[in-house]
C-alpha positions as CSV (number, residue, x, y, z in Angstrom):
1,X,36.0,125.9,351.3
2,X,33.0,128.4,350.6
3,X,34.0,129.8,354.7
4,X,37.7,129.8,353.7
5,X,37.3,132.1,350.7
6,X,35.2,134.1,353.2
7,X,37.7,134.4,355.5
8,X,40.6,135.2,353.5
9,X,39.1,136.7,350.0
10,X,39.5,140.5,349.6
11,X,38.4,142.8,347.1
12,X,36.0,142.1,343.8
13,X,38.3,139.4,342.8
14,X,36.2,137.5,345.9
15,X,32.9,137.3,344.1
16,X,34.2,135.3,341.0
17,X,36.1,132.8,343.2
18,X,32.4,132.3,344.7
19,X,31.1,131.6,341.1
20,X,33.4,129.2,340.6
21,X,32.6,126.9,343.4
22,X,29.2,125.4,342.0
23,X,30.6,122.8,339.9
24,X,28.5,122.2,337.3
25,X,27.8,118.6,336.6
26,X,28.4,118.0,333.0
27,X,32.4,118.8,334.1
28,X,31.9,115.2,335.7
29,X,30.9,113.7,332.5
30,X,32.0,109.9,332.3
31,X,34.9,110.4,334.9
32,X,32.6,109.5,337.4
33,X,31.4,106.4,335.2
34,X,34.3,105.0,334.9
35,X,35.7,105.3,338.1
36,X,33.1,103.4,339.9
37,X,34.2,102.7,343.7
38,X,36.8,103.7,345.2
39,X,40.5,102.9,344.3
40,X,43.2,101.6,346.5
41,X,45.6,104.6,347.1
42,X,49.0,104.1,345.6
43,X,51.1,105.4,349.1
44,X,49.8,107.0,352.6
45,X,51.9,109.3,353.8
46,X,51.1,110.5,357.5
47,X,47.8,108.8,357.2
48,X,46.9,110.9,353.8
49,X,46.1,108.4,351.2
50,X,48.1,109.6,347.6
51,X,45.3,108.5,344.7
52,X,46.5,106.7,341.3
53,X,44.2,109.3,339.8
54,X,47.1,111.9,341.5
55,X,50.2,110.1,340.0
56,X,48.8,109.8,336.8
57,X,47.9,113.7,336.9
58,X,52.2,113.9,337.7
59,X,52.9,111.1,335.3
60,X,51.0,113.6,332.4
61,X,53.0,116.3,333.5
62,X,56.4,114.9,333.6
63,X,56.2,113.6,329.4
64,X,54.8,116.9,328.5
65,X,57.3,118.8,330.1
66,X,59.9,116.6,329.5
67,X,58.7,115.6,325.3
68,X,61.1,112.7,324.1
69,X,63.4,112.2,326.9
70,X,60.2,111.0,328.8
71,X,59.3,108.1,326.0
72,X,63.0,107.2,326.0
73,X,62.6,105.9,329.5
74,X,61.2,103.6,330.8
75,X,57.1,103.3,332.1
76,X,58.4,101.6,335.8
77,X,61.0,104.7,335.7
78,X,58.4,107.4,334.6
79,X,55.7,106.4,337.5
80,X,58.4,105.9,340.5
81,X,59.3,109.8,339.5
82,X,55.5,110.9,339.4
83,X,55.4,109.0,342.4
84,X,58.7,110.7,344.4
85,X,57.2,114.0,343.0
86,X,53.6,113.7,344.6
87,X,55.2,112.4,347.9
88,X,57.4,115.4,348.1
89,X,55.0,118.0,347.3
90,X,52.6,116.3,349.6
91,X,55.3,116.5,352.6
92,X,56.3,120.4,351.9
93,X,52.2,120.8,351.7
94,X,51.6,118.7,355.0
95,X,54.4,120.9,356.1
96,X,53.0,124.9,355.3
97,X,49.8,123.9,356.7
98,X,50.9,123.0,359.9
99,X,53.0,125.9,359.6
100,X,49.9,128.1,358.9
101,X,50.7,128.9,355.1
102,X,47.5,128.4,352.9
103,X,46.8,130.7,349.8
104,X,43.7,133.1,349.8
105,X,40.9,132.9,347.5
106,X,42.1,136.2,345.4
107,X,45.5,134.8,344.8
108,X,43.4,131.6,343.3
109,X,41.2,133.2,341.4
110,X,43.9,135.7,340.1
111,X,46.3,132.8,339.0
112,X,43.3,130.9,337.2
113,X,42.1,134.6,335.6
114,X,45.5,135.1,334.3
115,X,45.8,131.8,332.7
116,X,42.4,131.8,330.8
117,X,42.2,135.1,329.4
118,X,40.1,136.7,325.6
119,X,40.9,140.2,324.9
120,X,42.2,141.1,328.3
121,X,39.4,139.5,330.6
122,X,38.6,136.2,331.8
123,X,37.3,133.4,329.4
124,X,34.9,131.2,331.6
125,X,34.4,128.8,328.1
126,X,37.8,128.3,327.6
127,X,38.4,127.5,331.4
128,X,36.2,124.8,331.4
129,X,37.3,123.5,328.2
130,X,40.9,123.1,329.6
131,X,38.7,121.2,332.6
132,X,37.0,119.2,330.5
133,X,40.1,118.3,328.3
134,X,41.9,117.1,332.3
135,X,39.2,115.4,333.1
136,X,39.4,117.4,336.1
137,X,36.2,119.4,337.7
138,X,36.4,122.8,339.1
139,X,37.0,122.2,342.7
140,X,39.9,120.0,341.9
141,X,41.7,122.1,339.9
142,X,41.4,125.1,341.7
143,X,41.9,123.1,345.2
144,X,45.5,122.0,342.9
145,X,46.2,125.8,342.1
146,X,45.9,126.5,345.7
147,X,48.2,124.0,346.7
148,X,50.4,125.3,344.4
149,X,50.6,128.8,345.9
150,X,50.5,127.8,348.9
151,X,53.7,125.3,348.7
152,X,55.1,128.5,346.4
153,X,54.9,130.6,349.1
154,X,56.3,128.3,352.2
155,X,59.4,127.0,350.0
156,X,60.3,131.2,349.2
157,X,59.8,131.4,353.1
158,X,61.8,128.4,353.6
159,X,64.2,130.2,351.4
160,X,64.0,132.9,352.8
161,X,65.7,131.8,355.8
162,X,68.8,131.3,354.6
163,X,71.8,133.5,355.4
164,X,74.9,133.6,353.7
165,X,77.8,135.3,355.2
166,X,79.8,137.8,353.4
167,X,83.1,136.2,353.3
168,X,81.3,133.2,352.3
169,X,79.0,134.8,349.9
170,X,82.5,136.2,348.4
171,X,84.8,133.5,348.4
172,X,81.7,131.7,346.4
173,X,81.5,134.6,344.0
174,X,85.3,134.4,343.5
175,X,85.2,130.9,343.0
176,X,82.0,130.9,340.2
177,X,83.7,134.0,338.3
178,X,87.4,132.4,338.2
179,X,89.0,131.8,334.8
180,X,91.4,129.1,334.0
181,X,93.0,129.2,330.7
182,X,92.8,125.7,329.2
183,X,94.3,123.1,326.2
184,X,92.5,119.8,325.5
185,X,93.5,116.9,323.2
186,X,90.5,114.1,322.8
187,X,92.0,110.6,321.5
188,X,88.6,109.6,319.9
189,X,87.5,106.4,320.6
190,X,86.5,105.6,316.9
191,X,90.0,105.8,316.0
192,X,90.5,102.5,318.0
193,X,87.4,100.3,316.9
194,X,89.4,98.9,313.6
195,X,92.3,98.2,316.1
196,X,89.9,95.8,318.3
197,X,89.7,92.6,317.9
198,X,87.1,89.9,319.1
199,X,87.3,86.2,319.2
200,X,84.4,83.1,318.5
201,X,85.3,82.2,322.1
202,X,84.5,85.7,323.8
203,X,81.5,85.8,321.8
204,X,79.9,82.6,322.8
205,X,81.8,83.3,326.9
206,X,79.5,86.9,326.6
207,X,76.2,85.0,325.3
208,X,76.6,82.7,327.9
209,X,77.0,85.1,330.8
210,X,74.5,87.4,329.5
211,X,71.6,85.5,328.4
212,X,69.0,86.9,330.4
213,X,69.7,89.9,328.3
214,X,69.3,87.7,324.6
215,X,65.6,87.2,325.2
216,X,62.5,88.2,322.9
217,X,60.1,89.8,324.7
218,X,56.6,88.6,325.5
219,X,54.0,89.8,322.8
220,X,50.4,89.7,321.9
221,X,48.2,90.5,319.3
222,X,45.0,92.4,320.3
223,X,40.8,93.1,319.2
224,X,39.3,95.7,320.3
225,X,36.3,98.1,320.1
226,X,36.6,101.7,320.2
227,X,34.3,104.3,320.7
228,X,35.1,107.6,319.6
229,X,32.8,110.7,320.5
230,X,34.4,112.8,317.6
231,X,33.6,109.8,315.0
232,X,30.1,109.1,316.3
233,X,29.5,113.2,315.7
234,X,29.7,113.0,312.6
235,X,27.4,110.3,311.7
236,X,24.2,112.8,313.5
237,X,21.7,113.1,311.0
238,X,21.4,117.1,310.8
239,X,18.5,118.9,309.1
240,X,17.2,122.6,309.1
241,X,14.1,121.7,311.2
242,X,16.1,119.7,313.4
243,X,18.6,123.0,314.2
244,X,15.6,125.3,314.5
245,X,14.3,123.2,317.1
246,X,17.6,123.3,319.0
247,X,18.1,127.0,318.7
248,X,14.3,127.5,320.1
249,X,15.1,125.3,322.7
250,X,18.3,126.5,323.7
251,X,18.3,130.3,322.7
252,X,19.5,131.4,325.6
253,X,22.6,130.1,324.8
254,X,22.7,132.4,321.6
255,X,22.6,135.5,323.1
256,X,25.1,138.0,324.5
257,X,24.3,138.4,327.7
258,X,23.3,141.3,329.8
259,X,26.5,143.2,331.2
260,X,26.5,146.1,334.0
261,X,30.0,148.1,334.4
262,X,29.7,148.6,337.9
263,X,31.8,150.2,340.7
264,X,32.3,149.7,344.5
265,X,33.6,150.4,347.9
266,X,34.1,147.6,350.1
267,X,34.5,147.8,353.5
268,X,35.8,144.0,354.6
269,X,36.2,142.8,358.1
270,X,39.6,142.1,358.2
271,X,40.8,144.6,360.5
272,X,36.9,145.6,362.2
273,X,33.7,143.4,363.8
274,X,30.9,142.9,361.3
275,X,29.2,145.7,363.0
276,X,32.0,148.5,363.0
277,X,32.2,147.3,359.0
278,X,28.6,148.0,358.5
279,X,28.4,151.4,360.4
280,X,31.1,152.4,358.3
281,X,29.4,151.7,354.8
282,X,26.4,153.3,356.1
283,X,28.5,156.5,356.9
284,X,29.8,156.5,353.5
285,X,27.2,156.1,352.2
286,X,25.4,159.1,353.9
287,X,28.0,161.1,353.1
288,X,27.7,160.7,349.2
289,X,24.0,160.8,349.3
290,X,24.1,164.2,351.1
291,X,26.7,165.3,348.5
292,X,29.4,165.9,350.9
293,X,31.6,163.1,349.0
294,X,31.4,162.0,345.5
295,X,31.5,157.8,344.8
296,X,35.0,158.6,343.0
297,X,36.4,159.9,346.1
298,X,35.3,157.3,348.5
299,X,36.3,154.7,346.8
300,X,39.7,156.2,345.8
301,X,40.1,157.2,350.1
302,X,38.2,154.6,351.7
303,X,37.7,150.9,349.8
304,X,39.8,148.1,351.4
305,X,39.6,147.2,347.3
306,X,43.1,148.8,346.5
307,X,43.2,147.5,342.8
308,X,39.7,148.8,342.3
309,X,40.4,152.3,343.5
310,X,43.2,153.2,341.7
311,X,39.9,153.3,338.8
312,X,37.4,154.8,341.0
313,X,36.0,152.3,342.4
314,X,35.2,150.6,339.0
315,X,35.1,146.7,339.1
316,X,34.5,145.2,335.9
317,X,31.4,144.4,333.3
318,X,29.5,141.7,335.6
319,X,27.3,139.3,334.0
320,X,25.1,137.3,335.8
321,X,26.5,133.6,336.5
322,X,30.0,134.5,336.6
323,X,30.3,136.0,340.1
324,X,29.0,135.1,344.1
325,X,25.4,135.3,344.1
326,X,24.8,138.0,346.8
327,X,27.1,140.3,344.7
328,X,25.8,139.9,341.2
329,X,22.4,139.5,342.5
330,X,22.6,143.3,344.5
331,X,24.3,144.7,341.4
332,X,21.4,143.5,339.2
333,X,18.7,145.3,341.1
334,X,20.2,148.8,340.8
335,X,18.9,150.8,338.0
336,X,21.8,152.8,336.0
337,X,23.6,155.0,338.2
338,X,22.1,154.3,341.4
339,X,23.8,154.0,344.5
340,X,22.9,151.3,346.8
341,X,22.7,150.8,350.4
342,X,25.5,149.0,352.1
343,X,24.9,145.7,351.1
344,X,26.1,142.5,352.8
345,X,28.0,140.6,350.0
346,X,30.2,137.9,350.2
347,X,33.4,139.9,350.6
348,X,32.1,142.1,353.4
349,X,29.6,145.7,353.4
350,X,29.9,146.9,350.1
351,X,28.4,150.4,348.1
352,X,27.5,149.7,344.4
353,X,26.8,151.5,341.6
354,X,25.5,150.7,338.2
355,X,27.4,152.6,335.6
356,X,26.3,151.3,332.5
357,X,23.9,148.4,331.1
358,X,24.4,146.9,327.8
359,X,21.2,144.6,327.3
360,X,21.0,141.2,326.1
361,X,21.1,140.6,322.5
362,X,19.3,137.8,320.9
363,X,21.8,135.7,318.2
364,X,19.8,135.5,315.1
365,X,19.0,131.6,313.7
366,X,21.0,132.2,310.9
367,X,23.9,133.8,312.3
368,X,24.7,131.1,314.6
369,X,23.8,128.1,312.4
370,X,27.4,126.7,312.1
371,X,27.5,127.2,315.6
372,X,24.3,124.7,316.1
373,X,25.2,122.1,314.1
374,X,28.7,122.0,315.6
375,X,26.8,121.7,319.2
376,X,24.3,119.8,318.2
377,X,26.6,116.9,317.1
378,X,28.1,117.6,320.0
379,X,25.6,116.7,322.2
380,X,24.4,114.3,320.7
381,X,27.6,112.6,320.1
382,X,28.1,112.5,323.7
383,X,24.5,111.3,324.6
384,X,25.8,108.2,322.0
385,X,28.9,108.3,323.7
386,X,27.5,107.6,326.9
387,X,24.7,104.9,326.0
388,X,27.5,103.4,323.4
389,X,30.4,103.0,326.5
390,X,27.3,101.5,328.6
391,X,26.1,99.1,326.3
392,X,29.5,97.8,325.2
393,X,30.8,97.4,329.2
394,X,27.5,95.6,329.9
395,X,27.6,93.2,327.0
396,X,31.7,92.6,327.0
397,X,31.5,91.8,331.2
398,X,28.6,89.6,330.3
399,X,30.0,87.8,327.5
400,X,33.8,88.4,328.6
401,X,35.0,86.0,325.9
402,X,34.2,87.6,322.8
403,X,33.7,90.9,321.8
404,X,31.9,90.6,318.5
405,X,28.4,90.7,320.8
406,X,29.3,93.9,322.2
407,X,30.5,95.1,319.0
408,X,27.4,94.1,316.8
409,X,24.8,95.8,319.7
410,X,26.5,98.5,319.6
411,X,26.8,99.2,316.2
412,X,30.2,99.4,316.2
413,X,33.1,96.8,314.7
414,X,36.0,95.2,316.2
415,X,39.3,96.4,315.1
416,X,43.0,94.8,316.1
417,X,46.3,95.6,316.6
418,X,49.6,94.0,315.1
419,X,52.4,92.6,317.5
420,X,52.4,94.3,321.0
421,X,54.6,94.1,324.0
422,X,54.9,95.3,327.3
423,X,56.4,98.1,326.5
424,X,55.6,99.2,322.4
425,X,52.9,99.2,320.6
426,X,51.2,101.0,317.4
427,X,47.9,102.8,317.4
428,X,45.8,102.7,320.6
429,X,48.9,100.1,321.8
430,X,51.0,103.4,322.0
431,X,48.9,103.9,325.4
432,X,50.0,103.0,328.7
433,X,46.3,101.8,329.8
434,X,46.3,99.8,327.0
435,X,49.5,97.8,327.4
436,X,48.2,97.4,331.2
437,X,45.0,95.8,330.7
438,X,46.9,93.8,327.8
439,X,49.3,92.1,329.7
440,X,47.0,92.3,333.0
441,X,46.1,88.7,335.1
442,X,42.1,88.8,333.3
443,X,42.7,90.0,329.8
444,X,46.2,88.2,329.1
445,X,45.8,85.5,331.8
446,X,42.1,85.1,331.9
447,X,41.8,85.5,328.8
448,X,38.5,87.8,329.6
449,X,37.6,91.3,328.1
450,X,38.8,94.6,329.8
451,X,36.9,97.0,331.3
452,X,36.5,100.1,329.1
453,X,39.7,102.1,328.9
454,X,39.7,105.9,329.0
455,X,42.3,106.8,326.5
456,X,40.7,111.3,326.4
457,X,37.9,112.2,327.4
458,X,36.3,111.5,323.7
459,X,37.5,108.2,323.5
460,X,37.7,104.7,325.1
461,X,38.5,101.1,324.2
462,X,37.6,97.5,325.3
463,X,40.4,95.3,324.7
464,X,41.1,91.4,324.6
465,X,43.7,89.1,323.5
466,X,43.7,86.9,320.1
467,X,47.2,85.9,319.8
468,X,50.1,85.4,322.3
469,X,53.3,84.6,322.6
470,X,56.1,83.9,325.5
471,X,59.3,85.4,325.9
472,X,62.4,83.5,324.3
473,X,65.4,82.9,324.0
474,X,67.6,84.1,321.3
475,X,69.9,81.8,319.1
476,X,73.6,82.8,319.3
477,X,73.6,83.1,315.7
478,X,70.6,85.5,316.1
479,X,72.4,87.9,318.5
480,X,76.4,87.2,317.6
481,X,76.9,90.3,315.6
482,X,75.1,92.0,318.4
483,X,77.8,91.1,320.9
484,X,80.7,91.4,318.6
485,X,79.5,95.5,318.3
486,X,79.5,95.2,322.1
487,X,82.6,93.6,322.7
488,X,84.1,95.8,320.0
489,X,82.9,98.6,321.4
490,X,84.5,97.8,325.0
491,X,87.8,96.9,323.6
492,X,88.0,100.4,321.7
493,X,87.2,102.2,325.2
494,X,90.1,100.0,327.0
495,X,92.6,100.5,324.2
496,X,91.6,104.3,323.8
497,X,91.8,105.2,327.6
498,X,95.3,103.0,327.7
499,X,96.9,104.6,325.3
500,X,95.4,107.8,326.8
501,X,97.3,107.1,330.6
502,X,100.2,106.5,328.7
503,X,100.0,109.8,327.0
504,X,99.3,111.4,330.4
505,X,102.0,110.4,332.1
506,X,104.0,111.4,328.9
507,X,102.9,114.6,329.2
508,X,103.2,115.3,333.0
509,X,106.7,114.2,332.6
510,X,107.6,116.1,329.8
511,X,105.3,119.0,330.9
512,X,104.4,120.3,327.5
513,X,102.5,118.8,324.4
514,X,105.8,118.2,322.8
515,X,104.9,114.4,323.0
516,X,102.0,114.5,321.3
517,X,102.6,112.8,318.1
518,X,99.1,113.3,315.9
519,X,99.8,110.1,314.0
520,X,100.6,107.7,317.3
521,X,97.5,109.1,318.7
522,X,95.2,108.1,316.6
523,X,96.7,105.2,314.3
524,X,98.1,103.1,317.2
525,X,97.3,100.7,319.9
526,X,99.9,101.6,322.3
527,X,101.0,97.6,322.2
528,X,104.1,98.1,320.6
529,X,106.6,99.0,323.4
530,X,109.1,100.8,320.7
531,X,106.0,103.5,319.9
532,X,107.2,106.6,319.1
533,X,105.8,109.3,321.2
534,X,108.0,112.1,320.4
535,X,107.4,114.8,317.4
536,X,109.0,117.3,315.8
537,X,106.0,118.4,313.7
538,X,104.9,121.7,315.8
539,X,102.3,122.4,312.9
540,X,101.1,118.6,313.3
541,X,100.5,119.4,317.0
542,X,99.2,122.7,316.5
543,X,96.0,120.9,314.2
544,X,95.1,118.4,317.5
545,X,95.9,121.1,320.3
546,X,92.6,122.8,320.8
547,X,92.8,125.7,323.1
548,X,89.8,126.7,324.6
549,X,91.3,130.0,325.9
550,X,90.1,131.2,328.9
551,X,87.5,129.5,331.0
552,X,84.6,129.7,333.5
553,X,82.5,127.0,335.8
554,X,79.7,127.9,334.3
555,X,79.0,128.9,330.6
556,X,81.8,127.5,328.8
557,X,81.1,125.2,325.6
558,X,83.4,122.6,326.4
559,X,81.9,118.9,327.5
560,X,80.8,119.0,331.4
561,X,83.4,116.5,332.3
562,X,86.1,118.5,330.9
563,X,85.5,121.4,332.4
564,X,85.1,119.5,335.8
565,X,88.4,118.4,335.5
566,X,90.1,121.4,334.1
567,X,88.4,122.8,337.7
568,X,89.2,120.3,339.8
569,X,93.0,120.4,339.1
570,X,95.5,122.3,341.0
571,X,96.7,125.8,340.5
572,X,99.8,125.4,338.1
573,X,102.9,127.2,339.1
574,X,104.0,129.6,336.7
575,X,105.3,129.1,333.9
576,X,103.8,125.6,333.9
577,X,100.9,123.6,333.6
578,X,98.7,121.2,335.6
579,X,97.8,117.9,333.3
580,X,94.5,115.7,333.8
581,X,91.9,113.7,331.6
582,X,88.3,113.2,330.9
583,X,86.9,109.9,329.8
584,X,83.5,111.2,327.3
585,X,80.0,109.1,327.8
586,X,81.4,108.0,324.6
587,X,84.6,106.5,325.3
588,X,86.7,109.5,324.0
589,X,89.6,110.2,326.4
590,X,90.5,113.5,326.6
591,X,94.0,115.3,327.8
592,X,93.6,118.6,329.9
593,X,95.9,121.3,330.5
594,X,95.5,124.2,332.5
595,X,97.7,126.5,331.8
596,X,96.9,129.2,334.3
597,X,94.2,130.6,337.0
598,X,92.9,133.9,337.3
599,X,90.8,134.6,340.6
600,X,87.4,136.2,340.2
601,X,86.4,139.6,341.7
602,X,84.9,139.4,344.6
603,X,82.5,141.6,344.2
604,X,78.5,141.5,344.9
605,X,76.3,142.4,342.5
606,X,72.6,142.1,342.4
607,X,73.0,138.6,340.1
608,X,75.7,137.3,342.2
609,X,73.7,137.8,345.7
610,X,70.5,136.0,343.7
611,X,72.5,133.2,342.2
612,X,74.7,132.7,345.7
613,X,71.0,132.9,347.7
614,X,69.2,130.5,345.4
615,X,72.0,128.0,345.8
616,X,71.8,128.0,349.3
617,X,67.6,128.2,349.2
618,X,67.7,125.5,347.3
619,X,69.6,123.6,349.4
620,X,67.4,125.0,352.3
621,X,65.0,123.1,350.6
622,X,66.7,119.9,349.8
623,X,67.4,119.6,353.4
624,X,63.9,120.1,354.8
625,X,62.6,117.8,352.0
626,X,65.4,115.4,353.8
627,X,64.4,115.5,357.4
628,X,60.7,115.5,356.5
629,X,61.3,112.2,354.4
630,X,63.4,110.6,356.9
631,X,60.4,112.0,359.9
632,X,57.2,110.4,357.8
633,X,55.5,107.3,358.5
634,X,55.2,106.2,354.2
635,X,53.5,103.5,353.2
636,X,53.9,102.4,349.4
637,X,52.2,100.5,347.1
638,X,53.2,101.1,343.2
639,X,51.6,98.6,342.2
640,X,48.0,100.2,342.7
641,X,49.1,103.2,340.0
């Protein structure tokens, strides 16, 4: 990785992306503890194994993007998306490298600096909280954001491709910008549920053919022991003498740290061998130390830096630790306003100059005391934390049928749950680990303790089960009022869409809404062969004709379906209308006229070329996604996530 960034980094934005790549070890914290040996991969595509821990990462993705439609599916459902997701993106990736696309160092560094930003410049704290709150360490993520770019930059390619004829591009734009002037009725299917009737007999015929469906599910009651880092902070005895000592033994943390503004012109290898790169620094820098060109100038004229020149050559404030070690450690042996030598950094031959050095300045005891005790609990808490997940795993695998040993050597108690199933619970049951290991061969079967379970990065549980019970089924008299809903329900939809064909065919034949009768619509079953369909009530009609005016594919407020209907109909001659229905995910049936069609312009505008190219990129896309799929040699095993 190190030679990659060397290869490909440009500018000052190289030196950072060096600092980054010496992960520091705390970032591994207990991940490393509780991942032990290595997992069985969850799919192999092309010979790359997919890891659990890289489906999960999706499977966290997907319910915060998605909120509550995510928990209203199911936890099967949720992991075979995170699962398609990670296949595809590892396919497209597979794809740009052997393609040749990979993202350079700057654009990585960039993307992170961006993201993690106080008062304008990059937050190095607040990046590795957002680590530490992953559970992710440096490499990994930025390895992630890398992969990101680079699959950014092979699908706009991919994109790219695409070519749209003219005609093509403007018989699409006429078609997306057409207007159809359009009348709906909706016979609602709550008008028909008093009209259905249900009988003992299709009750107990439904139970019977359905009873797979009439079962309790399988629940269990659960102990467990948590440990909590936040809860174990604040038990840390804290005294005065205690914080002095941890401020004189970690002062250096309490300071603000030595910065130098500096500036530079870098002369990179990109386009020249190492030696015409360093004969050229050397000339430039000749020629400002005989006075013949200022700094300013040369690095306005002459530095491959472009971003740095446009402010003469000036970089940033550079503090020691935060950028590639040749780089910071050259800048930090200038005095103010000295000019050095051309020195070999890890971006290429590079001038520097010290502008300005603010010195370090010692936090006073007092001023940061708030500060100390919050990081002192800290670190203690997570000392505790450590010994406390330790002691409990050792003592709970030991004595896998109880917990209360674990629990009393740790100091900690044992807590339970209420009711749980497979796929709800309360409390720490509202975690997918949890309901795993619950209902898992050892804990439910085995009737052993779990392993500890990493619910944050604060926090972890060991589980067992006290109570259980097996699935069952349900009485008919527990479930009949269930089934009469449901068969209610389906006789509404059936008399609602029947009395909504007959209308239909009313209509077509009549070809107005003159047969719309308000009152047969929504007080009658359409049984009765004598119904009266005709009305002479215009102002009746006028209260259920809704006329949505003028219409267009996209952007219109009506239902989906409705407008895919009023679309999907044939022009109407004139004077006339086309007729059609919608039946609603609700069981409303709804009666569409389109009363006339008025072609689009063809004409291309800048947001018509983008929308007409990014239907047919994405398509691009699709397809390549398709072929690549149908190409790979995928091996799966969901059951591993």
């Amino acid at each position: 990785m190190l030679q990659a960034i060397h290869d490909k980094a440009k500018g000052w934005i190289a030196y950072a992306i060096v600092g980054f790549i010496c992960i520091p070890f705390a970032l591994w914290g207990i991940n490393s503890y509780f991942e032990g040996g290595a997992a069985q991969p969850v799919a192999t595509i092309n010979g790359e194994e997919i890891s659990s821990q890289d489906v999960q990462f999706q499977l966290s993705q997907i319910r915060r993007q998605y909120g509550r439609l995510a928990s209203s599916l199911g936890e099967d459902q949720l992991k075979q998306m995170a699962l398609d997701n990670v296949i595809n993106q590892t396919l497209l990736r597979q794809k740009a490298e052997e393609e040749g696309y990979r993202a350079s160092g700057p654009e990585v560094f960039e993307n992170i600096s961006r993201s993690f930003q106080t008062d304008g410049k990059f937050d190095r704290e607040q990046y590795e909280r957002f680590l530490q709150s992953q559970r992710r360490n440096q490499g990994e993520f930025e390895n992630q954001v890398r992969e990101d770019l680079t699959l950014r930059h092979f699908q706009s390619a991919v994109s790219s491709t695409a070519f749209v004829p003219k005609a093509q591009a403007e018989f699409y734009q006429s078609l997306r910008k057409q207007q159809r002037d359009v009348e709906h009725f909706t016979l609602k299917v709550s008008d028909f549920e008093g009209k259905a009737e249900v009988t003992d007999e299709q009750v107990a015929e439904y139970y019977e053919q359905n009873k797979a469906r009439f079962m309790t599910e399988q629940r269990v009651k659960l102990a467990y022991i948590e440990i909590n880092q936040d809860e174990l902070a604040k038990d840390v005895e804290v005294t005065d003498e205690i914080l002095q000592q941890y401020y004189d033994e970690n002062s250096d943390r309490y300071l603000t740290p030595e910065s130098r503004n500096t500036s530079h012109v870098l002369i990179t290898t990109d386009s020249r061998t190492e030696e015409e790169a360093k004969q050229l620094a050397q000339s430039l820098y000749d020629a400002i130390q005989s006075g013949e060109r200022t700094f300013e100038d040369v690095a306005q004229k002459d530095s491959d830096d472009k971003v740095a020149a446009e402010n003469n050559g000036v970089v940033a404030d550079v503090v020691m630790g935060d950028w590639g070690p040749l780089f910071q450690n050259a800048v930090f042996a200038l005095e103010a306003n000295q000019v050095s030598e051309p020195v070999k950094t890890e971006a290429g031959y590079e001038l520097l100059r010290v502008n300005t050095i603010t010195k370090a300045v010692q936090k006073s005891f007092a001023e940061v005391k708030s500060e100390l005790e919050e990081d002192y609990r800290k670190t203690k808490a997570a000392d505790l934390y450590l010994d406390k997940t330790d002691q409990v795993q050792t003592i709970a695998y030991e004595q896998s049928g109880d917990l209360a040993p674990a629990a009393q050597a740790a100091g900690l108690t044992v807590k339970s749950t209420d009711w749980v199933t497979r796929t709800k619970g309360e409390g720490i049951a509202e975690n997918p680990k949890v309901l795993d290991a619950a209902f898992s061969e050892d804990v439910l079967g085995g009737g052993k303790n779990s392993e500890p379970l990493e619910l944050s990065d604060t926090q972890a549980v060991v589980v067992r089960v006290t109570e259980q019970e097996a699935a069952k089924q349900k009485s008919l008299d527990d479930v009949k009022d269930e089934i009469v809903s449901t068969l209610k329900a389906e006789e509404a939809r059936k008399l609602t869409a029947k009395k909504g064909e007959e209308l239909l065919a009313a209509l077509i034949a009549a070809g107005d809404w003159s047969v719309v009768d308000a009152e047969a619509a929504t007080k009658s079953t359409g049984t009765e062969a004598t119904e009266k369909l005709v009305t002479a009530d215009e102002e009746a009609k006028a209260s259920v004709i809704e006329k949505a005016g003028k219409i267009e594919r996209v952007g219109s407020q009506l239902p989906p379906a409705v407008v895919g209907e009023a679309f999907a109909l044939p022009r109407p001659e004139a004077g006339k209308s086309s007729w059609g229905s919608a039946v609603m995910a609700n069981g409303d049936y709804v009666l569409v006229a389109v009363k006339s069609v008025e072609d689009g312009a063809v004409e291309l505008d800048d947001n018509a070329r983008q929308l007409v190219n990014s239907s047919v990129s994405n398509r691009e896309v699709g397809a390549l996604l398709k072929a690549l799929r149908e190409r790979a040699e995928i091996e799966l095993a969901p059951e591993n996530i």
